[in-house]
Residue frames as a rotation matrix with the C-alpha (Angstrom) as fourth column:
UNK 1
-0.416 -0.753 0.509 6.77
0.589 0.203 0.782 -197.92
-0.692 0.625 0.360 10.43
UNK 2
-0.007 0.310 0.951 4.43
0.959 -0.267 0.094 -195.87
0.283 0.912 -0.296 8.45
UNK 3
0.887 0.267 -0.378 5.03
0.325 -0.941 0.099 -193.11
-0.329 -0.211 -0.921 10.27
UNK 4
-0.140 -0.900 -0.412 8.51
-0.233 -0.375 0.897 -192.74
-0.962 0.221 -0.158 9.09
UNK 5
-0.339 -0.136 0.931 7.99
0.934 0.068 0.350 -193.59
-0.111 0.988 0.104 5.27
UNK 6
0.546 0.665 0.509 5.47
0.815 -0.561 -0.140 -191.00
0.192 0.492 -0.849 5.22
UNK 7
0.596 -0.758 -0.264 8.41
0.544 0.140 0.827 -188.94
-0.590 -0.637 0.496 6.70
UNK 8
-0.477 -0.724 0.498 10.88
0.495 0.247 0.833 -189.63
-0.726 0.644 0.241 4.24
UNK 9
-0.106 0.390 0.915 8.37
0.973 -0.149 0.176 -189.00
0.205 0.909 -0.363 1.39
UNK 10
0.597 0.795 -0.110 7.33
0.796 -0.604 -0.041 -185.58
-0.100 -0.063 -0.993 2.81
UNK 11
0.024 -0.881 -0.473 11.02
0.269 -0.450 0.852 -184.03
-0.963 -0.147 0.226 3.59
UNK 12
-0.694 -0.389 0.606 11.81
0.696 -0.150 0.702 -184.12
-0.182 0.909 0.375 -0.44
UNK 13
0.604 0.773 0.194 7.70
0.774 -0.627 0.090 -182.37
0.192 0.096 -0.977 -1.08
UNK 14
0.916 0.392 -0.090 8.67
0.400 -0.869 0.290 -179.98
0.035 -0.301 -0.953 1.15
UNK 15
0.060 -0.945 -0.323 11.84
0.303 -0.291 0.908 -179.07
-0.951 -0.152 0.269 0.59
UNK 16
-0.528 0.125 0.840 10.93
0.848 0.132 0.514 -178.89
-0.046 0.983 -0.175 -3.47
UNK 17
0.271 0.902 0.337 8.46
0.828 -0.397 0.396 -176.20
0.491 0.172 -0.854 -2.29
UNK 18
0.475 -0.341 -0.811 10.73
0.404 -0.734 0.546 -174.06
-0.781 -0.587 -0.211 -0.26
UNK 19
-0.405 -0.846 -0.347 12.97
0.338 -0.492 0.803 -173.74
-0.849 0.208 0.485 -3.19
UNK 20
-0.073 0.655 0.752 10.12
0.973 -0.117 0.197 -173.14
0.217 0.747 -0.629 -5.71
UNK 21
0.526 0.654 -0.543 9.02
0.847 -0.459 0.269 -170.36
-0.073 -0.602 -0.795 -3.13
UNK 22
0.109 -0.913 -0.392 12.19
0.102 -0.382 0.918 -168.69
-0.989 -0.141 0.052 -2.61
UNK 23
-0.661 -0.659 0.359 12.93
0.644 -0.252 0.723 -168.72
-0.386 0.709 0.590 -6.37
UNK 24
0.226 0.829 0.512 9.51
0.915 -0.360 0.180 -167.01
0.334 0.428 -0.840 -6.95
UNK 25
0.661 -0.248 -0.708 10.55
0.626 -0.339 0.702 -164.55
-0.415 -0.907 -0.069 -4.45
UNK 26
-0.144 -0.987 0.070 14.00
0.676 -0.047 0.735 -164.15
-0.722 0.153 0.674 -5.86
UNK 27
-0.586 -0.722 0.368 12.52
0.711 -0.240 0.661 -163.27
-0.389 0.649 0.654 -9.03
UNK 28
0.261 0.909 0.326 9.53
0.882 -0.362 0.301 -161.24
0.392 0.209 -0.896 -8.23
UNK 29
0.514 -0.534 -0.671 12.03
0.683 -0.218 0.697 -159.16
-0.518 -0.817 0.253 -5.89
UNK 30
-0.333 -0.915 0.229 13.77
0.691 -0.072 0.720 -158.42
-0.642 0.398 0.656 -9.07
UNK 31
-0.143 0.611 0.779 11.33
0.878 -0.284 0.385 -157.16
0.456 0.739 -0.496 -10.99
UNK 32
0.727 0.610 -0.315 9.90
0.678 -0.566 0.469 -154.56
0.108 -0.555 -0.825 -7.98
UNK 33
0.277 -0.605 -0.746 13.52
0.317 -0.675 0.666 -152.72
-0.907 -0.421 0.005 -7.45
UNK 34
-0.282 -0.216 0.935 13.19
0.698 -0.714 0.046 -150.78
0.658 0.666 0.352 -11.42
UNK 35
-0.125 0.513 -0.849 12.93
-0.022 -0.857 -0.515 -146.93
-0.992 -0.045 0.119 -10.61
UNK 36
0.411 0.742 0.530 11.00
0.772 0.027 -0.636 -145.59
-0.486 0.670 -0.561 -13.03
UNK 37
-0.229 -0.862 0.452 11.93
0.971 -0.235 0.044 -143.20
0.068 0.449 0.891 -15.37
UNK 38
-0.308 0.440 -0.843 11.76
0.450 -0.714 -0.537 -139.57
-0.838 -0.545 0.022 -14.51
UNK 39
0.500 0.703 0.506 8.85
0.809 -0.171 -0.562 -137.93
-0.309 0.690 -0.654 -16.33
UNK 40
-0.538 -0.839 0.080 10.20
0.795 -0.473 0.381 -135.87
-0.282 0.268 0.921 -18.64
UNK 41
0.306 0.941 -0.142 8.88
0.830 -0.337 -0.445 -131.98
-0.467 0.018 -0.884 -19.50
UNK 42
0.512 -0.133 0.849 9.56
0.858 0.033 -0.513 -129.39
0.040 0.991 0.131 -21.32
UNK 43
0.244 -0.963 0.117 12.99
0.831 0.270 0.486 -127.88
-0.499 -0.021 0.866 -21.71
UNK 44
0.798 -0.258 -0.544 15.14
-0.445 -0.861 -0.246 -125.05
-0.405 0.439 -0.802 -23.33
UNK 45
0.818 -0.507 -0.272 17.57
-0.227 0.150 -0.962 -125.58
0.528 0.849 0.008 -25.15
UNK 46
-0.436 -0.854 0.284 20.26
-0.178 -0.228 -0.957 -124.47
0.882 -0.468 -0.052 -22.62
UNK 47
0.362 0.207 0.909 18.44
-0.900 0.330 0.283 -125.98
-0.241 -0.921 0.306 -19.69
UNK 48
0.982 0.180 0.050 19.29
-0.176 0.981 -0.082 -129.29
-0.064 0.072 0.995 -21.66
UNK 49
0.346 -0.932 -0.105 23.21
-0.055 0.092 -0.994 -128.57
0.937 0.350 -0.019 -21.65
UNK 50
0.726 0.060 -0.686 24.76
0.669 0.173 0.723 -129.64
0.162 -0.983 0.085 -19.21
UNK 51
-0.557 -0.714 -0.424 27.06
0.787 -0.617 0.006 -125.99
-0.266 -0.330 0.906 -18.00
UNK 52
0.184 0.830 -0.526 26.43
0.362 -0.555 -0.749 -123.17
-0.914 -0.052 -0.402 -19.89
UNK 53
0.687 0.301 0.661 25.32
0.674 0.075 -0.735 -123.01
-0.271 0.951 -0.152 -23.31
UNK 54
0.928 -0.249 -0.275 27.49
0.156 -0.412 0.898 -119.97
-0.337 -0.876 -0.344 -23.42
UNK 55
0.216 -0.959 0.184 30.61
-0.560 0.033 0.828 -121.54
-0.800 -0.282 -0.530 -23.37
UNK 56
0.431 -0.160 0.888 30.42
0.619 0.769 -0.162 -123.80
-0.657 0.619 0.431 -26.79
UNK 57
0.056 -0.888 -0.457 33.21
-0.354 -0.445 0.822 -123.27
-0.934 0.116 -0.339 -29.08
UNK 58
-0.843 -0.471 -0.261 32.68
-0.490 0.471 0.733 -125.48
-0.223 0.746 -0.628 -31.36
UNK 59
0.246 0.942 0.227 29.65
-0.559 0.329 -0.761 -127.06
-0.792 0.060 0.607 -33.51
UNK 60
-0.907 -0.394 -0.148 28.81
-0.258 0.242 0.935 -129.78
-0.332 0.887 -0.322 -35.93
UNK 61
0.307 0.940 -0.151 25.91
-0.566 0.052 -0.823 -130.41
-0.766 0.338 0.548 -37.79
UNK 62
-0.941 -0.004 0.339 25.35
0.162 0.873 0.460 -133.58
-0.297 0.487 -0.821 -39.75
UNK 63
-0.554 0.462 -0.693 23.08
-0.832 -0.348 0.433 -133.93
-0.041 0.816 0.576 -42.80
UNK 64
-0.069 0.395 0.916 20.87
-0.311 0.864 -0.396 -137.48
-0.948 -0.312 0.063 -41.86
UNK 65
0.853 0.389 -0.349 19.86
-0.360 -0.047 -0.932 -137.04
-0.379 0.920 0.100 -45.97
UNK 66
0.823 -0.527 -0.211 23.49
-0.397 -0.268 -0.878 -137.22
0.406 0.806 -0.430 -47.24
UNK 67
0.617 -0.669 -0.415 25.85
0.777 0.601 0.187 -137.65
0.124 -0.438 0.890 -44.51
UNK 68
0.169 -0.411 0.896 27.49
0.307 -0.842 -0.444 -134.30
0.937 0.350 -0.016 -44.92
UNK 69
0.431 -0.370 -0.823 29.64
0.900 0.233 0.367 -132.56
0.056 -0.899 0.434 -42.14
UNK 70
0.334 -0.117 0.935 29.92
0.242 -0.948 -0.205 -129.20
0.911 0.295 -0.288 -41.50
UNK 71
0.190 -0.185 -0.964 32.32
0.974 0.161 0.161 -127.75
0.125 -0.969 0.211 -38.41
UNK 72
0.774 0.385 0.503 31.70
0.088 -0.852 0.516 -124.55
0.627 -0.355 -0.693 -37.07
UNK 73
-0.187 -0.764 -0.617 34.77
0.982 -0.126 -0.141 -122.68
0.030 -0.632 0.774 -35.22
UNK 74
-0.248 0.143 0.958 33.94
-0.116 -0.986 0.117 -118.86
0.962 -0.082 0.262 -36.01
UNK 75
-0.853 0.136 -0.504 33.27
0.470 -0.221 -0.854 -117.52
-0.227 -0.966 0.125 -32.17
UNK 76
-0.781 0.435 -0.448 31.48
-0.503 -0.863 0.039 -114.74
-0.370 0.256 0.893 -33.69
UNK 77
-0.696 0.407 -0.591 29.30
-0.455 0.388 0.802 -117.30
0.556 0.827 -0.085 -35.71
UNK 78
-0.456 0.153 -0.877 28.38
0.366 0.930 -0.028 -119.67
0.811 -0.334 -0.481 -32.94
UNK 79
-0.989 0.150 0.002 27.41
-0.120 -0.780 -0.614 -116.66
-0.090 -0.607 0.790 -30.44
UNK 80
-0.811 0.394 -0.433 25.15
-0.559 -0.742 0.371 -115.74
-0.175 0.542 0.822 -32.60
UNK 81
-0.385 0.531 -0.755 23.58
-0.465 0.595 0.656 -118.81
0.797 0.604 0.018 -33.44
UNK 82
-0.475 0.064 -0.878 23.28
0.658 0.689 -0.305 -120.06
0.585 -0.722 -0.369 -29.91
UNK 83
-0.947 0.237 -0.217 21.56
0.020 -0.630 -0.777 -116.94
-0.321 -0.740 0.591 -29.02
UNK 84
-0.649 0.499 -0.574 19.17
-0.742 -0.251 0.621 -117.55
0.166 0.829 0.533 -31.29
UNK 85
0.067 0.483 -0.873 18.41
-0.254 0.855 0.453 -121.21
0.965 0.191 0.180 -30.41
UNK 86
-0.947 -0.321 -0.031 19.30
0.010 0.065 -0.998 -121.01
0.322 -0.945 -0.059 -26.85
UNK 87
-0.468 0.868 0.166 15.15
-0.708 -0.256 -0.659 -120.20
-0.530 -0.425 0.734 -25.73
UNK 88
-0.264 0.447 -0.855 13.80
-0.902 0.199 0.383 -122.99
0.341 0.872 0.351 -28.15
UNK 89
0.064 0.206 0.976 11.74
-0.862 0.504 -0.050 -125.14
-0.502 -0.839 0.210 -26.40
UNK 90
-0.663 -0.293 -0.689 11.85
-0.378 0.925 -0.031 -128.98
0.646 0.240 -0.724 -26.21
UNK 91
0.014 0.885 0.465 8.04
-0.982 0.100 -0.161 -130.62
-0.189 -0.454 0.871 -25.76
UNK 92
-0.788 -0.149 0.597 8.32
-0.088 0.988 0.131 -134.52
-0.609 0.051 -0.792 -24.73
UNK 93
-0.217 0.838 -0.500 6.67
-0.959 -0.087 0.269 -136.20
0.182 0.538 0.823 -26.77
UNK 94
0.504 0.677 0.537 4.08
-0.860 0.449 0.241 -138.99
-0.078 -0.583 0.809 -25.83
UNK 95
0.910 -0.357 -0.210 5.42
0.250 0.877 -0.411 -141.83
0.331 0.322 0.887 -28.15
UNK 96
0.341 -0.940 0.023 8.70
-0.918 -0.327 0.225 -142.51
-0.204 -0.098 -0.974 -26.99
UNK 97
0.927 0.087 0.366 9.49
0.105 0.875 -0.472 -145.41
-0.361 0.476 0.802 -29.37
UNK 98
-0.337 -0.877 -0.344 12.35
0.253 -0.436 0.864 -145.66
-0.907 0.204 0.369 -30.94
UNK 99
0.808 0.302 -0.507 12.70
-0.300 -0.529 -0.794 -143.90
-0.508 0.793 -0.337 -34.18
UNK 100
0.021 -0.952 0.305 15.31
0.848 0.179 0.498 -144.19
-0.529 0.248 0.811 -37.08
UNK 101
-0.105 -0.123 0.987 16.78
0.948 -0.311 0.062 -141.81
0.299 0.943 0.149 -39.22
UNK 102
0.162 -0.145 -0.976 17.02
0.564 -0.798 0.212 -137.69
-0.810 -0.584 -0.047 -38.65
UNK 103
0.964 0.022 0.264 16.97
0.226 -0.584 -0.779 -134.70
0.137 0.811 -0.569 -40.76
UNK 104
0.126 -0.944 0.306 20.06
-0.185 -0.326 -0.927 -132.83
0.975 0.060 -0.216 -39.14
UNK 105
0.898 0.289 -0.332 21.94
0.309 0.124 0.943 -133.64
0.314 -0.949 0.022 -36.19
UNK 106
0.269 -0.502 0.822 23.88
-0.491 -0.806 -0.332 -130.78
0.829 -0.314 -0.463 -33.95
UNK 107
0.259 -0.689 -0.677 26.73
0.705 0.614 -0.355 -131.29
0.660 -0.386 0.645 -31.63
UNK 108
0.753 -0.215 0.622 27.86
-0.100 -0.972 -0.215 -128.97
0.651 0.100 -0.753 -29.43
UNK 109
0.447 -0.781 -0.436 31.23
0.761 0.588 -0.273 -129.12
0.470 -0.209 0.858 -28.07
UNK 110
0.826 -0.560 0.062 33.56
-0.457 -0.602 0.655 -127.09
-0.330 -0.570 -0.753 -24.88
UNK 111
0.259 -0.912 0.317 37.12
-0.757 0.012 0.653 -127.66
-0.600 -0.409 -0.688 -25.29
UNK 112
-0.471 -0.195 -0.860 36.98
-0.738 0.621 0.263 -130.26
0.483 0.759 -0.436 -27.91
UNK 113
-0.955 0.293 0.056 34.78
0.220 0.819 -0.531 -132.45
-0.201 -0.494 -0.846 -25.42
UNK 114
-0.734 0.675 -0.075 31.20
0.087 0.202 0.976 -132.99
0.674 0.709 -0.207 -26.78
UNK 115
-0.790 0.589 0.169 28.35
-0.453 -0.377 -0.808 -131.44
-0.412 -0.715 0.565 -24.20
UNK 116
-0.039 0.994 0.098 24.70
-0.151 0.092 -0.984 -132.08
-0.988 -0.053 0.146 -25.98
UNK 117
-0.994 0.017 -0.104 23.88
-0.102 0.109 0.989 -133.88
0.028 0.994 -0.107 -29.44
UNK 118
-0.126 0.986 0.110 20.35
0.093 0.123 -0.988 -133.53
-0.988 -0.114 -0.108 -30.04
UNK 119
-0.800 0.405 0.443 17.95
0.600 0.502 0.623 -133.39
0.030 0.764 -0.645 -33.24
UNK 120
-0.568 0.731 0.379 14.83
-0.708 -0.668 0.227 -130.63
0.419 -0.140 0.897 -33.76
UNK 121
0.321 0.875 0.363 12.90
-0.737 -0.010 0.676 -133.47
0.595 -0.485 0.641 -32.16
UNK 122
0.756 -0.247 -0.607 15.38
0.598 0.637 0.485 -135.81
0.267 -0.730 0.630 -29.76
UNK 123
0.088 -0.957 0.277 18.15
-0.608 -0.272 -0.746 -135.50
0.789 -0.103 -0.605 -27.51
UNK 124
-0.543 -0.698 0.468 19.83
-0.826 0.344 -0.446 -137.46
0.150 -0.628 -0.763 -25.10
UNK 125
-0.982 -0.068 -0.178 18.07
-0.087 0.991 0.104 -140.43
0.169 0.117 -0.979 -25.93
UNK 126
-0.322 0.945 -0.062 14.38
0.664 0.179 -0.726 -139.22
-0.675 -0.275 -0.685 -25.45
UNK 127
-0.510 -0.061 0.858 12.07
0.782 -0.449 0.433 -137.87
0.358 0.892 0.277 -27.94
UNK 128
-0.302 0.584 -0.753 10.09
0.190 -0.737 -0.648 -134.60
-0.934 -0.339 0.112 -28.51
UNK 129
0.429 0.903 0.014 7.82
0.371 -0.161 -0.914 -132.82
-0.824 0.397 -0.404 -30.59
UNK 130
-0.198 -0.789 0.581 9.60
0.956 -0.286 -0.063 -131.79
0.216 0.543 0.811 -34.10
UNK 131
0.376 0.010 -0.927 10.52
0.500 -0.844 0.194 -128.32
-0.780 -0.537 -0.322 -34.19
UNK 132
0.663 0.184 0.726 10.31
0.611 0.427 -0.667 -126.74
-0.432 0.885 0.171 -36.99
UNK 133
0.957 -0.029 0.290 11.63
-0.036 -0.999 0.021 -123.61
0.289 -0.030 -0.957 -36.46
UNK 134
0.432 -0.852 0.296 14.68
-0.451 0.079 0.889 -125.12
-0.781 -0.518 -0.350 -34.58
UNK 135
0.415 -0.140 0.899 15.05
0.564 0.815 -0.134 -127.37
-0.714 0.562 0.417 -37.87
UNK 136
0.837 0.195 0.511 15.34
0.547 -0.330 -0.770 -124.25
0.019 0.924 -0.383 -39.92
UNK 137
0.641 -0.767 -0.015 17.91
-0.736 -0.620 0.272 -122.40
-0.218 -0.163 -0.962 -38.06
UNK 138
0.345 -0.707 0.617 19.75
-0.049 0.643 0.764 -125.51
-0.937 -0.294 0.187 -37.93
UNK 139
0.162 -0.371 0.914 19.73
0.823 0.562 0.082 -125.84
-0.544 0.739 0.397 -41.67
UNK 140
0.996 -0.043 -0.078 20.39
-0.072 -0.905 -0.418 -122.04
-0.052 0.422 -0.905 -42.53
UNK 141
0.650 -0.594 0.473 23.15
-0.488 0.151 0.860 -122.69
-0.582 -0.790 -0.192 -40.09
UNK 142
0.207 -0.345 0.916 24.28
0.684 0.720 0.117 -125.77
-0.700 0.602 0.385 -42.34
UNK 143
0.282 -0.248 0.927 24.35
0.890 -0.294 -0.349 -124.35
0.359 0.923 0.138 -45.77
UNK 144
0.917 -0.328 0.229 25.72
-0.184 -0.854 -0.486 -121.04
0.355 0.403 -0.843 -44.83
UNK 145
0.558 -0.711 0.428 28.36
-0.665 -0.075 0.743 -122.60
-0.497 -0.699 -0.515 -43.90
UNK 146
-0.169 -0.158 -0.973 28.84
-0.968 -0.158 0.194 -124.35
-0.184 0.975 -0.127 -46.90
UNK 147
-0.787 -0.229 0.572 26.97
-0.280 0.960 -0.001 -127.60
-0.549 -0.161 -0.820 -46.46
């Protein structure tokens, strides 16, 4: 008779320990199947568009300071400017915290459909080093255009 109590008592044990096991499993399993993100490096401008740079028709540039909205349609204007900034590099930078807040931020747009918003030091959701130089065209860019 004591061989069956002891039995009885063990079945629940071990059955308490399979499903401990199994949830450990379950949720150590979960953890192991992130990919990592791909290391990011440093960029042209017009490597970061997705087509070709090119082809943008259309620009906006926002004022982070003010709010201010300037839209760009000249052909002749936007050429020009995108030849300019088209070779301007984008170096990751280490900290990739978020951040708040922005000096100016540039849209560029095919067809009315929005290609690449970026920032002299972010785009698509990852930062980089500021750029000053890209900051300045951007804000020539602005105010001659009457922002």
């Amino acid at each position: 008779m004591n061989r069956k109590s002891s039995r009885k008592k063990g079945i629940p044990v071990l059955v308490v320990v399979a499903i401990l096991l199994l949830s450990l499993l379950v949720i150590l399993n979960g953890c192991g199947k992130r990919e990592p993100e791909p290391e990011l490096t440093t960029q042209e401008l017009h490597e970061l568009y997705p087509g070709d740079i090119d082809n943008v028709d259309y620009i906006e540039i926002r004022d982070g300071s003010t709010g201010e909205l300037v839209r760009i349609k000249d052909q002749a204007v936007i050429r020009d400017w995108v030849s300019e900034v088209r070779h301007f590099e984008f170096i990751p930078d280490p900290n990739q915290e978020d951040r708040v807040g922005y000096l100016y931020a540039v849209t560029l747009y095919e067809h009315e459909e929005a290609k690449l918003s970026f920032t002299p030091s972010s785009t698509n959701g990852h930062y980089y080093i500021h750029n000053e130089e890209l900051k300045l065209k951007i804000k020539e860019l602005f105010e001659s255009m009457g922002g």
